[in-house]
PANUTI-47869 format. One record per residue (C-alpha): chain; x negated, y negated, z. Coordinates in pm, whole numbers. Last residue first. Layout:
+-------+--------+--------+--------+
! zakol !   east !  north !     up !
+-------+--------+--------+--------+
!     A !      X !      Y !      Z !
...
+-------+--------+--------+--------+
END
This chain:
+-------+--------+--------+--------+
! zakol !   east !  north !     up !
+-------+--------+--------+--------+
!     A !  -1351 !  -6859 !   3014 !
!     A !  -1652 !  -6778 !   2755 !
!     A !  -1846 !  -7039 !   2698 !
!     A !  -1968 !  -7377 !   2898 !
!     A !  -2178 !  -7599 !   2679 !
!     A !  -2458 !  -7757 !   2879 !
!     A !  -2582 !  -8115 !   2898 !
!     A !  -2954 !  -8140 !   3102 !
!     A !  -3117 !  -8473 !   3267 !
!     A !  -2911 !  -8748 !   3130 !
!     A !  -3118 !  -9063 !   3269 !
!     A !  -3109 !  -9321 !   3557 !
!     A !  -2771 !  -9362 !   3592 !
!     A !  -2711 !  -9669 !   3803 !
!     A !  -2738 !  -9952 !   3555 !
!     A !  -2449 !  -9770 !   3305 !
!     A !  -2569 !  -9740 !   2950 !
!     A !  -2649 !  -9394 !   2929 !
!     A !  -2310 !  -9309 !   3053 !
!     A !  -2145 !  -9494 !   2765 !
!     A !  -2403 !  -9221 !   2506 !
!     A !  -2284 !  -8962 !   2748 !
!     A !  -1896 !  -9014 !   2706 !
!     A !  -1907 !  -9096 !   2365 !
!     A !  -2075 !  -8722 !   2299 !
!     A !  -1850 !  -8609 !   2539 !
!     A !  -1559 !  -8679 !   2286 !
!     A !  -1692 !  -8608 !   1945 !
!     A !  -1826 !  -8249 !   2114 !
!     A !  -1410 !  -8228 !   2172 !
!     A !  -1334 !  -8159 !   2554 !
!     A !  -1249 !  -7833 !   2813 !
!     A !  -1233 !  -7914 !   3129 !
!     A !  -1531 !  -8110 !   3215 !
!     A !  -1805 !  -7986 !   3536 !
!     A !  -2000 !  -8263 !   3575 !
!     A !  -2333 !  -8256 !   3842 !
!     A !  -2479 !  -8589 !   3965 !
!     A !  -2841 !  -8576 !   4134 !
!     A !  -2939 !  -8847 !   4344 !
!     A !  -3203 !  -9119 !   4414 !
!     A !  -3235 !  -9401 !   4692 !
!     A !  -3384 !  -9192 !   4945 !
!     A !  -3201 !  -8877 !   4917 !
!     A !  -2962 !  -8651 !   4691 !
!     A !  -2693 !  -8447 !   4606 !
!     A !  -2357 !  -8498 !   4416 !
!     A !  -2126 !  -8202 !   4286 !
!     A !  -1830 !  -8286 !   4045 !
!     A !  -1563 !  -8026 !   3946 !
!     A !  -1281 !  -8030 !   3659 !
!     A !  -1360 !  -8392 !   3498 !
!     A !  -1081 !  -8471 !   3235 !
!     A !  -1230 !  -8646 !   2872 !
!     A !  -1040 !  -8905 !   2734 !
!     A !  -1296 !  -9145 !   2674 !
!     A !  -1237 !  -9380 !   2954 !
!     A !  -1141 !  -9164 !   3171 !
!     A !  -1518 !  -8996 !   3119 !
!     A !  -1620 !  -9360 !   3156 !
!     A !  -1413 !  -9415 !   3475 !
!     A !  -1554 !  -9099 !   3673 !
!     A !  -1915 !  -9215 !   3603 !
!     A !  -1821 !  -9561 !   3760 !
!     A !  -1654 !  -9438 !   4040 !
!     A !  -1937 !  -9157 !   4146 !
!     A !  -2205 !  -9445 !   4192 !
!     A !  -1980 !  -9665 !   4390 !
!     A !  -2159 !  -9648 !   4694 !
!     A !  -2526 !  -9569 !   4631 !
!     A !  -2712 !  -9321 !   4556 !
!     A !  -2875 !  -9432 !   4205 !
!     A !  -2859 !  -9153 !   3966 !
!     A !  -2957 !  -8847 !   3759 !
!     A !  -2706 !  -8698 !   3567 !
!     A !  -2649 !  -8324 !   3492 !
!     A !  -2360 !  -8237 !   3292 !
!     A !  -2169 !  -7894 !   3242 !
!     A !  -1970 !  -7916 !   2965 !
!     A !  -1624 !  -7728 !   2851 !
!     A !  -1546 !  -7649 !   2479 !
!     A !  -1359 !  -7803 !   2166 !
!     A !  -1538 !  -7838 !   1867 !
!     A !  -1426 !  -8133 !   1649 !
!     A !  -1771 !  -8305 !   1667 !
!     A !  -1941 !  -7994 !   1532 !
!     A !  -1782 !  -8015 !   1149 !
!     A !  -1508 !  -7845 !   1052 !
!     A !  -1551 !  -7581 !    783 !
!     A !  -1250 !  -7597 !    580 !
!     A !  -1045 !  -7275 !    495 !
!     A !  -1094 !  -7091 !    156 !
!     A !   -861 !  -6818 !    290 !
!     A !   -954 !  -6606 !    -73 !
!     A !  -1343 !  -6538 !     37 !
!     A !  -1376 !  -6188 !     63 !
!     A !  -1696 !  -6082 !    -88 !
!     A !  -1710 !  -5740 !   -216 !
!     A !  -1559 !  -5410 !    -83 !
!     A !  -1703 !  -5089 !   -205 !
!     A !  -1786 !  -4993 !   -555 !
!     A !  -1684 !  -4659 !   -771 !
!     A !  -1844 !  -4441 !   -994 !
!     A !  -1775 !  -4197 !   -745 !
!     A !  -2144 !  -4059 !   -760 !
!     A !  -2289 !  -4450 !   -738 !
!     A !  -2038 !  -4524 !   -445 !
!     A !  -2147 !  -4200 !   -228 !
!     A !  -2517 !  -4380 !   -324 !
!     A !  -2379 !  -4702 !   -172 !
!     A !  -2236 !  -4547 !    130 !
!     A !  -2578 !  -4379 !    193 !
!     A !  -2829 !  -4665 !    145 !
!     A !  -2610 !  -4864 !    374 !
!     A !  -2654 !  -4633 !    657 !
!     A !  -3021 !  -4604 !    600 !
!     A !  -3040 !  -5016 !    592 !
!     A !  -2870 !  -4976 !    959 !
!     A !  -3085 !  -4712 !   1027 !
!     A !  -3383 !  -4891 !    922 !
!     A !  -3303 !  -5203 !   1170 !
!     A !  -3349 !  -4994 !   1451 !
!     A !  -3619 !  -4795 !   1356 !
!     A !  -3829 !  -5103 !   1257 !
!     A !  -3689 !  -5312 !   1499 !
!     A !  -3438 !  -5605 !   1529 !
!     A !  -3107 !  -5614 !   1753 !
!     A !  -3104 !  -5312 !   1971 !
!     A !  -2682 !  -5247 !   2073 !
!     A !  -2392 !  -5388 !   2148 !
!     A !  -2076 !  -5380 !   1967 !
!     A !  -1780 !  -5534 !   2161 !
!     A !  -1376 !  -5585 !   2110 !
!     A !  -1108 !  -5785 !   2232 !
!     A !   -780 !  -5751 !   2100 !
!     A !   -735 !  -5487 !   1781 !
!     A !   -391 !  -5695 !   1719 !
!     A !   -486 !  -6070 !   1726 !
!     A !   -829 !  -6027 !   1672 !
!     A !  -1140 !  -6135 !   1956 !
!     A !  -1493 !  -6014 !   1823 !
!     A !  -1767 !  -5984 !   2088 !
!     A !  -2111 !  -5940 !   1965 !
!     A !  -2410 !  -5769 !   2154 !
!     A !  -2764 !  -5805 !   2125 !
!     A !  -3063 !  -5642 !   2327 !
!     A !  -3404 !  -5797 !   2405 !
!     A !  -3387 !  -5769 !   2744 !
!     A !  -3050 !  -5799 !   2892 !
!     A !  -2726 !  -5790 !   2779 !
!     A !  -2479 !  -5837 !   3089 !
!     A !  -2375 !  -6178 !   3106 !
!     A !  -2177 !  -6068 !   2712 !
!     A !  -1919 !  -5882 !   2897 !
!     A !  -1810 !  -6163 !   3065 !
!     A !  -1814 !  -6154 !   3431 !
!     A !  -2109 !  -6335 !   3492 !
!     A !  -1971 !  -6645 !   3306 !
!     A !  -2144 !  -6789 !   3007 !
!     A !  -2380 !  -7127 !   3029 !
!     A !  -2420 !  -7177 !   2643 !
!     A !  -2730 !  -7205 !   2451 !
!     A !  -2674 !  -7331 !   2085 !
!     A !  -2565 !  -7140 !   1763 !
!     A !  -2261 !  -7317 !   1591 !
!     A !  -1980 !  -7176 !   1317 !
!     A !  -1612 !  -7357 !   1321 !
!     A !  -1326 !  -7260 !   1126 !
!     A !  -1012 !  -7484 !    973 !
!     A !   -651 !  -7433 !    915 !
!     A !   -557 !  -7181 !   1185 !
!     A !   -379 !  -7410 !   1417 !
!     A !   -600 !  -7269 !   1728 !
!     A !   -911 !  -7353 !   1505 !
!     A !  -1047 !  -7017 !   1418 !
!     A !  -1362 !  -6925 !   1546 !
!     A !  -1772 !  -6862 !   1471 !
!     A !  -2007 !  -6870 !   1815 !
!     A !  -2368 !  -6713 !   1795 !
!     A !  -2499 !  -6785 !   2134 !
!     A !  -2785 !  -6859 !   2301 !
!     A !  -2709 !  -6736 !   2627 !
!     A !  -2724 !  -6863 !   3037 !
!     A !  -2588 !  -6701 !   3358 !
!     A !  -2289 !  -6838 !   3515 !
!     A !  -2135 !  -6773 !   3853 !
!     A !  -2102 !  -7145 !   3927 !
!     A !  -2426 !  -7203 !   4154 !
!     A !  -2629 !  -6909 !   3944 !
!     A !  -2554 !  -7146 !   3640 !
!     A !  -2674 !  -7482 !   3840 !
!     A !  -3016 !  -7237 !   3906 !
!     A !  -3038 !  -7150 !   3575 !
!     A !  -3050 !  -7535 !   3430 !
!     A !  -3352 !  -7577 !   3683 !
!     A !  -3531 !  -7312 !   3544 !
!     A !  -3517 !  -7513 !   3218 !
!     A !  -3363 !  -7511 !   2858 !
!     A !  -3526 !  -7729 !   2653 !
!     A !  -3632 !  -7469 !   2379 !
!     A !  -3317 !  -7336 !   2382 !
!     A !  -3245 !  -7435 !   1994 !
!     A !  -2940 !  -7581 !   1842 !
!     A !  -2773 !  -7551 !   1517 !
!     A !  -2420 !  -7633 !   1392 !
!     A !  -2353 !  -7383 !   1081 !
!     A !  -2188 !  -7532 !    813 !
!     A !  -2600 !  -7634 !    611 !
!     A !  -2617 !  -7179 !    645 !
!     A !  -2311 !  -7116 !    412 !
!     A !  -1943 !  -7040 !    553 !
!     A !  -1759 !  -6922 !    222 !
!     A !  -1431 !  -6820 !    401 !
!     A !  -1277 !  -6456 !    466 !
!     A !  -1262 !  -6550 !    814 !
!     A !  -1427 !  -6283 !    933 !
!     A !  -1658 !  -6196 !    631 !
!     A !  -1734 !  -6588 !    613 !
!     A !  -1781 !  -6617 !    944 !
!     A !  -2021 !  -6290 !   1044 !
!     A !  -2297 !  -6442 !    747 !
!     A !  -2261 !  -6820 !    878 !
!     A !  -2324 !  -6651 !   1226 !
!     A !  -2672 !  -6475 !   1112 !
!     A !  -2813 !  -6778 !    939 !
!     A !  -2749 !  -6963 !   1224 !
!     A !  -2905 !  -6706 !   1480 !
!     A !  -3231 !  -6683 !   1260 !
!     A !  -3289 !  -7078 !   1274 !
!     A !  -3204 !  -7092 !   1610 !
!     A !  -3524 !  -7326 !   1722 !
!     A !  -3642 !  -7000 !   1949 !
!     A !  -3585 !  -6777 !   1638 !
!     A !  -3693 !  -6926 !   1346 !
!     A !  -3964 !  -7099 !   1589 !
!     A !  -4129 !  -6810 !   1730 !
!     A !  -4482 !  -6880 !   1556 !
!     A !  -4710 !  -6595 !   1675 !
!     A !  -4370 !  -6385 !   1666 !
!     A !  -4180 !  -6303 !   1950 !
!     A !  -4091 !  -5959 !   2127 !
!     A !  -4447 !  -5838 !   2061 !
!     A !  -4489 !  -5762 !   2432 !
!     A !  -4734 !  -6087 !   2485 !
!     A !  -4547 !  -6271 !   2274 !
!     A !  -4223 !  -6240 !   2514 !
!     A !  -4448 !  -6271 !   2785 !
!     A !  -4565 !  -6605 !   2663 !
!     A !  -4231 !  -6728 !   2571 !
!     A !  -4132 !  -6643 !   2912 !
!     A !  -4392 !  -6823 !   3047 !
!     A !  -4295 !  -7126 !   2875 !
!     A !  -3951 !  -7137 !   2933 !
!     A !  -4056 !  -7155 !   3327 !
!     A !  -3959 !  -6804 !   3525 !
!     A !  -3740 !  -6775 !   3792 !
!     A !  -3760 !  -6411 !   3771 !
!     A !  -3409 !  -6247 !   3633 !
!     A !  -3285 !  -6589 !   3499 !
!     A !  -3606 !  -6677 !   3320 !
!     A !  -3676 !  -6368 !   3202 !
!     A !  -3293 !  -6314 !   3057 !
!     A !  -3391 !  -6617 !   2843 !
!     A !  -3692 !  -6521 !   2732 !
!     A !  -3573 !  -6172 !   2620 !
!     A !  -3232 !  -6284 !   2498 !
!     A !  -3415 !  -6555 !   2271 !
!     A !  -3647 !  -6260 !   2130 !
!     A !  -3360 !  -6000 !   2060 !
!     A !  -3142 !  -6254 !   1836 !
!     A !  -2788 !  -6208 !   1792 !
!     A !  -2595 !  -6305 !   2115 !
!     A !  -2256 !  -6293 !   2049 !
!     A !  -1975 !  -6471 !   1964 !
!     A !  -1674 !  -6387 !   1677 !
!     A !  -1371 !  -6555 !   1759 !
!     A !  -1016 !  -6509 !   1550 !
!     A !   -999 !  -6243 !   1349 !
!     A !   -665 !  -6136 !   1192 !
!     A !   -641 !  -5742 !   1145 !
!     A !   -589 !  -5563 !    800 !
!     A !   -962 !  -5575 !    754 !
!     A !  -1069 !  -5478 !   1105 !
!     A !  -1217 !  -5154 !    987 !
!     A !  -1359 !  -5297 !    637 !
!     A !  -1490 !  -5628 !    638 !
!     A !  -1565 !  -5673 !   1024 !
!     A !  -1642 !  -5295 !   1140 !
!     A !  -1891 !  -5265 !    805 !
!     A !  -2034 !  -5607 !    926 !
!     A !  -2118 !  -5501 !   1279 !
!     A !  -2246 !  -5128 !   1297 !
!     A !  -2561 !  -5262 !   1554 !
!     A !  -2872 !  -5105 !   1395 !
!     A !  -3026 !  -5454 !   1322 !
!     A !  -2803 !  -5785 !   1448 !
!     A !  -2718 !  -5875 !   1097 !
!     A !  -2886 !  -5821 !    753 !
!     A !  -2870 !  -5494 !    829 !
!     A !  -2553 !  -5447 !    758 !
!     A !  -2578 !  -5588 !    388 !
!     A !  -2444 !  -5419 !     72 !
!     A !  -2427 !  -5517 !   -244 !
!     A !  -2263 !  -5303 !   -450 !
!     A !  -2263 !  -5321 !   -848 !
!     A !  -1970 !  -5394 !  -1107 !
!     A !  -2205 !  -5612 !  -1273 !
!     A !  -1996 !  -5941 !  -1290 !
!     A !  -1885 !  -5850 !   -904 !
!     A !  -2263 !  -5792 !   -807 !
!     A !  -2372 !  -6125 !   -914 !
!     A !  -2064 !  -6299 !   -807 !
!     A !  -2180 !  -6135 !   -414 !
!     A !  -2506 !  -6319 !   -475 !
!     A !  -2392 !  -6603 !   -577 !
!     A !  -2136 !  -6655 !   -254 !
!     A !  -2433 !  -6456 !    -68 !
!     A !  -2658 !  -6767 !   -170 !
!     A !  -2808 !  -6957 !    200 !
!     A !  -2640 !  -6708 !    456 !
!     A !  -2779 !  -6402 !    237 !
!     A !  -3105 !  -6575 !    140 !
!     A !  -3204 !  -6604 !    510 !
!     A !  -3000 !  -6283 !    645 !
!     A !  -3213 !  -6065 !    393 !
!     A !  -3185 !  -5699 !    522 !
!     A !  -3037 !  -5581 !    164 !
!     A !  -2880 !  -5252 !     34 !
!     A !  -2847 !  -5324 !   -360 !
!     A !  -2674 !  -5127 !   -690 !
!     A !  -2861 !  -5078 !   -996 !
!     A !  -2747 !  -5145 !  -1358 !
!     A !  -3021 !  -5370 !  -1542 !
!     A !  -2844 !  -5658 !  -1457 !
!     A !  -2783 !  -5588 !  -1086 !
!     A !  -3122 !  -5558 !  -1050 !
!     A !  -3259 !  -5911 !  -1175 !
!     A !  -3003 !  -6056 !   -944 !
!     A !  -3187 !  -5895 !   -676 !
!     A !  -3506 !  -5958 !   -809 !
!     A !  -3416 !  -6324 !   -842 !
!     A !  -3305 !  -6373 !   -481 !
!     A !  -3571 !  -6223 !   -319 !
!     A !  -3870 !  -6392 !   -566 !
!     A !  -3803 !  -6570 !   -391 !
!     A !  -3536 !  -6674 !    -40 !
!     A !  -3701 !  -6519 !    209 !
!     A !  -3713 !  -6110 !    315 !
!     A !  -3924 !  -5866 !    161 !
!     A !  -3658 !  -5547 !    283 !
!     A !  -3510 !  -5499 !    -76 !
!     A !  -3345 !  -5168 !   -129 !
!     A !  -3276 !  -5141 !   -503 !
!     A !  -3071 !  -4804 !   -552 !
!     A !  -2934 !  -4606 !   -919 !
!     A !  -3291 !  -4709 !  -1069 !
!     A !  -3321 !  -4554 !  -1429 !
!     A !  -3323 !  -4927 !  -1573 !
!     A !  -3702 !  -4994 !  -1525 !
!     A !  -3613 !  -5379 !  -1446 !
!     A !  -3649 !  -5334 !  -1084 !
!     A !  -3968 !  -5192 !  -1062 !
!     A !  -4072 !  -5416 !  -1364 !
!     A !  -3983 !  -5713 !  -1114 !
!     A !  -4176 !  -5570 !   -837 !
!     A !  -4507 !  -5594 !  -1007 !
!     A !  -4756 !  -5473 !   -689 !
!     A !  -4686 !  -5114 !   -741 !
!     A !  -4647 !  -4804 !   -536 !
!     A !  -4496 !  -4493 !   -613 !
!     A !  -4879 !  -4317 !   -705 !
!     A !  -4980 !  -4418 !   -389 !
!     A !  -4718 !  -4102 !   -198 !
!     A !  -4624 !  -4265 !     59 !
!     A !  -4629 !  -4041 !    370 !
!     A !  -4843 !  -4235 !    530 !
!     A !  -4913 !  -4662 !    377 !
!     A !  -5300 !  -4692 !    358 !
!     A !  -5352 !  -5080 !    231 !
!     A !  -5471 !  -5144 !   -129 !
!     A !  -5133 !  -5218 !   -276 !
!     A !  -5101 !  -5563 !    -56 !
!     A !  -4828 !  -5745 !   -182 !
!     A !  -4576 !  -5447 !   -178 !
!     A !  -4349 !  -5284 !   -447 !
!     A !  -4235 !  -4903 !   -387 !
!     A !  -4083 !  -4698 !   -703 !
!     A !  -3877 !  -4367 !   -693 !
!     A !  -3787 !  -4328 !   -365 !
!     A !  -3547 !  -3990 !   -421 !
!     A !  -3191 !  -3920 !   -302 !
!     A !  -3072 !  -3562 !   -339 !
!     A !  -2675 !  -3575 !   -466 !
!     A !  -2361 !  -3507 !   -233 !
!     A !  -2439 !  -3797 !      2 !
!     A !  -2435 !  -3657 !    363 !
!     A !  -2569 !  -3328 !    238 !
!     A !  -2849 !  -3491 !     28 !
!     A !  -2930 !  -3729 !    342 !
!     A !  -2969 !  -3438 !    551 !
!     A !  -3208 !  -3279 !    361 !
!     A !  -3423 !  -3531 !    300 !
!     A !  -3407 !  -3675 !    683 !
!     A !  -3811 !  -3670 !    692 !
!     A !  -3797 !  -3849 !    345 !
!     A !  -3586 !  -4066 !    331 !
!     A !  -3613 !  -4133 !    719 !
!     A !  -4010 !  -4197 !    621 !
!     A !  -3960 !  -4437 !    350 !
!     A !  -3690 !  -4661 !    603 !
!     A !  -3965 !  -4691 !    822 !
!     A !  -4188 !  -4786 !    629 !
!     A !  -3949 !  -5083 !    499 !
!     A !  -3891 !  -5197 !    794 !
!     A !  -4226 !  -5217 !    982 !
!     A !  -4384 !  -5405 !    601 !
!     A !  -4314 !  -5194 !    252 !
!     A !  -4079 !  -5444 !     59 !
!     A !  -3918 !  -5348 !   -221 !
!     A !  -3799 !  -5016 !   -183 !
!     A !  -3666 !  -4842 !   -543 !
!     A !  -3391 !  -4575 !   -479 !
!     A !  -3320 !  -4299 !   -794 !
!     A !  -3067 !  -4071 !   -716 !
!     A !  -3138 !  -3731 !   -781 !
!     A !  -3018 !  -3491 !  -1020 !
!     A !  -2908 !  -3168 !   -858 !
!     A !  -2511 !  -3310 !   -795 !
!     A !  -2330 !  -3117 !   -533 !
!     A !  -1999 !  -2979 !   -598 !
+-------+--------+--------+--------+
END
């Protein structure tokens, strides 16, 4: 029987999101009351700026005191699209007290205080809801903490940031220098005036400590996650990827130590093998591929960020929450039971590709080979070029602990015939 009282949804946040998310509520009206069971209405809108034209909005709805919004007590939905860490955190805390549930897009103050967060909600018996929060309209975390939930995850990596894919698939498709991708990428609105958060890996940490708590069912804040921009990465590193079938990502990588007592989370450019699904995203699309013990191996790809895109996702949320509200029920909460260890980067085990510059001269090779013996760490291909006096030295490793090459390089650095580390690259996906 459907329900002729509306439920009451207050938008905080009125920027390219949170627009769009007021005009699907209200160009989709009908639809949304169908899918629901109940009409849905926006019954409060808090923005910075209450002076600026906002169509379709009616001006009465908005307000620049978002606290009161959330405080009002007839609110059923808080959908906060502001983003950062305040007032964020407090209004959302503020509106589980006073009896609403929460869709959020907030991957900063998720990855930083979801364990809080999540309590909040739990002590409340509100939802708090997130799948926007990661990789925009891409159905991600509902797959993780509620289809694969009787499945054991063991790898989540992906590429979850639209503007790093952009540069970097415009300096393998054209040659390109980093810097005139990031231009282009500007250019076309791909990257913001200041593309750090993204470029530095900022956004795709906060991202992968979200995906490995809810697939590991561990607390994995943003300080676990190993970070490490692309910002050095150079035409020159493409071309040794073209020369071993490689292409490179910045990657997202959270998995399971092969004993299964400890996780790892890290974002850092990776040189990835053309055949792997993941060589294949281009532009400024993501994709994320989850490896379980029964489902197998699995892939959602999709647009990343985006008003439309990133609405959906917060649309999608909006509905299962409101289903919740008639049912008088909640969905699932924060899974955190495994409590495994976060181990730190040094433990990670990968392969490398190395790029020394050297003397060339006799002997050269011996030496390099010995320190890698020396520190335990097995050399799978080696590629030497060069000319008058100077040469290029290429290591392929099998695979090695960070801890490991990391002694390997800092030895290497030491040796009278290398001249200088020129480029170290994780090798994913084999």
């Amino acid at each position: 029987m459907m329900r002729t009282r509306p439920l009451k949804v207050a938008l905080l946040g009125c920027g390219v999101v949170g627009s769009e998310v007021a005009r699907i509520m209200t160009t989709h009206a009908d639809d949304l009351t169908a899918r629901i069971g109940a009409p849905v209405e926006l019954a409060g809108v808090a923005v910075r700026r209450p002076d600026r034209v906002r169509e379709g909005i009616d001006p009465a709805l908005v307000t620049t005191d978002a606290t009161a919004l959330v405080k009002r007590g007839d609110i059923d939905v808080v959908v906060e699209v502001i983003g950062g860490i305040e007032p964020a955190r407090t209004l959302i805390t503020t509106a589980f007290e006073h009896g609403a549930s929460v869709v959020s897009a907030n991957k900063a103050l998720l990855a930083q205080d979801g364990a809080a967060l999540h309590a909040a909600a739990e002590e409340h018996d509100k939802d708090l809801y997130y799948e926007a929060a990661v990789a925009g309209a891409i159905p991600l975390i509902r797959p993780l903490r509620e289809s694969l939930a009787g499945d054991k995850i063991n790898r989540v990596m992906g590429i979850v940031n639209g503007t790093t894919n952009f540069i970097l698939d415009k300096m393998d498709s054209t040659g390109a220098g980093y810097q005139e991708a990031l231009d282009e990428a500007t250019a076309l609105g791909y990257a913001e005036a200041d593309p750090t958060a993204d470029v530095e890996g900022f956004d795709a940490a906060a991202k992968a400590a979200i995906l490995a708590g809810i697939a590991f069912h561990t607390r994995v804040r943003l300080d676990d996650v190993y970070r490490e921009g692309m910002t050095e990465v150079t035409a020159a590193d493409f071309a040794s990827a073209k020369e071993m079938g490689c292409t490179i990502k910045l990657l997202a990588i959270c998995e399971r130590a092969a004993d299964g007592a400890s996780v790892t989370a890290r974002v850092h450019p990776a040189m990835i093998p053309l055949s792997h699904p993941l060589a294949s995203v281009r532009g400024a699309y993501n994709a994320v591929f989850v490896e379980s013990d029964a489902a197998g191996q699995l892939m959602f790809y999709g647009p990343g960020a985006g008003g439309s895109p990133t609405a959906s996702a917060v649309l999608g949320d909006l509905v299962a929450v409101c289903r919740n509200r008639l049912s008088e029920a909640t969905g699932p909460g924060e899974s955190a039971y495994a409590a495994l260890p976060v181990s730190p980067m040094g433990d990670v085990v990968t392969r490398y590709h190395i790029s020394l510059d050297v003397a060339d001269k006799p002997g050269v090779l011996a030496q390099v080979a010995t320190v890698f013996a020396e520190h335990g760490v097995s050399i799978d291909t080696v590629r030497q070029s060069g000319k008058d006096g100077e040469a290029s030295l290429v290591v392929v490793t099998h695979r090695a602990s960070d801890a490991a090459l990391t002694g390997t390089v800092e030895a290497l650095r030491k040796l009278d015939t290398v001249r200088g580390v020129a480029s170290i690259m994780r090798v994913e996906g084999e």
